[in-house]
N, C-alpha and C positions, 0 to 999 in steps of 0.2 A: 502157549498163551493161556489156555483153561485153566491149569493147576497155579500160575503165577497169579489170576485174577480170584481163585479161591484162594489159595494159602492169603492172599492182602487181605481177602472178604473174613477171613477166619480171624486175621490179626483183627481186624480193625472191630469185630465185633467183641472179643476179648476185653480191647482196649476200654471198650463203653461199658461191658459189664464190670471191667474196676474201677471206671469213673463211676457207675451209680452203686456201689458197694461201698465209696470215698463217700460219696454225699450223705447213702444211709448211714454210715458211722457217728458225720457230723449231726445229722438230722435225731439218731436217738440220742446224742449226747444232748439235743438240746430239748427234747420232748420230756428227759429226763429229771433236767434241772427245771422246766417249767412245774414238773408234777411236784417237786421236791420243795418247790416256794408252793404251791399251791395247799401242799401237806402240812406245811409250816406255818401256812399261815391258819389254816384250818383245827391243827390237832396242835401247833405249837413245835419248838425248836426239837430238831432231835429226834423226829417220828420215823422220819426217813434217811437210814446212812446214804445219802447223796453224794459225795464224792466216790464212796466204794463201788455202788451202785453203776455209777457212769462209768468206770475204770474197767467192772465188768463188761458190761454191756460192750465195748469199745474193744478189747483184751479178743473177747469173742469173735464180733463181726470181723475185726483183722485177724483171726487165727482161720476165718472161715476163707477172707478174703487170699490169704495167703497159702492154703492148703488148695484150692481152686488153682492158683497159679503156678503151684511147685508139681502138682495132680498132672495139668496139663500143657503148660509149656515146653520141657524141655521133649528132645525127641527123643530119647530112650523110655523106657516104661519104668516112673516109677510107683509105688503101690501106694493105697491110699493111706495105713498107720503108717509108712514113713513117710508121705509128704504129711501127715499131719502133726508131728512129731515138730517136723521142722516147723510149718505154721507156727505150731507153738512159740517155741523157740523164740523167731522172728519177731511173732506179735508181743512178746514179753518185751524184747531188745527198743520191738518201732514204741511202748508206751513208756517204757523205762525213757530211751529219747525225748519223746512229747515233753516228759515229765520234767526233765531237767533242762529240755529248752524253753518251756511254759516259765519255771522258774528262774532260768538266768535270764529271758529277757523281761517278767512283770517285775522280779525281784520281789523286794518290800512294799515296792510301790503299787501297792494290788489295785486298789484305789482309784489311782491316778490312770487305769487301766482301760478303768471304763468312763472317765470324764471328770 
């Protein structure tokens, strides 16, 4: 009964460090764009690559978040440059995703997106 009430206790705390690594991703994407209108509005258009910028930023925490997961999940031992290898990979494929589900559902209608 001890090692089934740790292994749940190990999952479950996993599970919350990806949910608040989920939130920090959203939370810099938007700290990001806030600085980016702020810069803009200050120094004028164009101060701050702002899309790149966020794509980083984002690219990152999910290669971090993902290199955590591949690091320690499975139960054989894998080493940290190849689960960070794959992170990579991964966090390329999860933005590449975003990206093109960002644009097939606002489409053209970027606009109308937000009201």
């Amino acid at each position: 009964i001890w090692h089934t009430l740790v292994k749940r206790g190990v999952a479950f705390v996993m599970l919350l460090c990806v949910g608040i690594l989920v939130v920090a991703v959203f939370i810099a994407g938007v700290v990001i764009a806030a600085l980016q209108q702020h810069l803009d509005a200050r120094f004028g258009t164009g101060f701050v690559p702002g899309p790149l910028l966020r794509s980083l930023a984002s690219l990152s925490l999910n290669t971090a978040l993902f290199t955590v997961l591949y690091r320690l999940l499975p139960p054989v031992k894998i080493l940290w440059p190849e689960a960070i290898r794959a992170a990579l990979f991964a966090a390329c494929g999860w933005e590449i995703g975003r990206l093109v589900l960002a644009s097939w559902v606002i489409g053209t209608r970027y606009s109308s997106a937000y009201g």
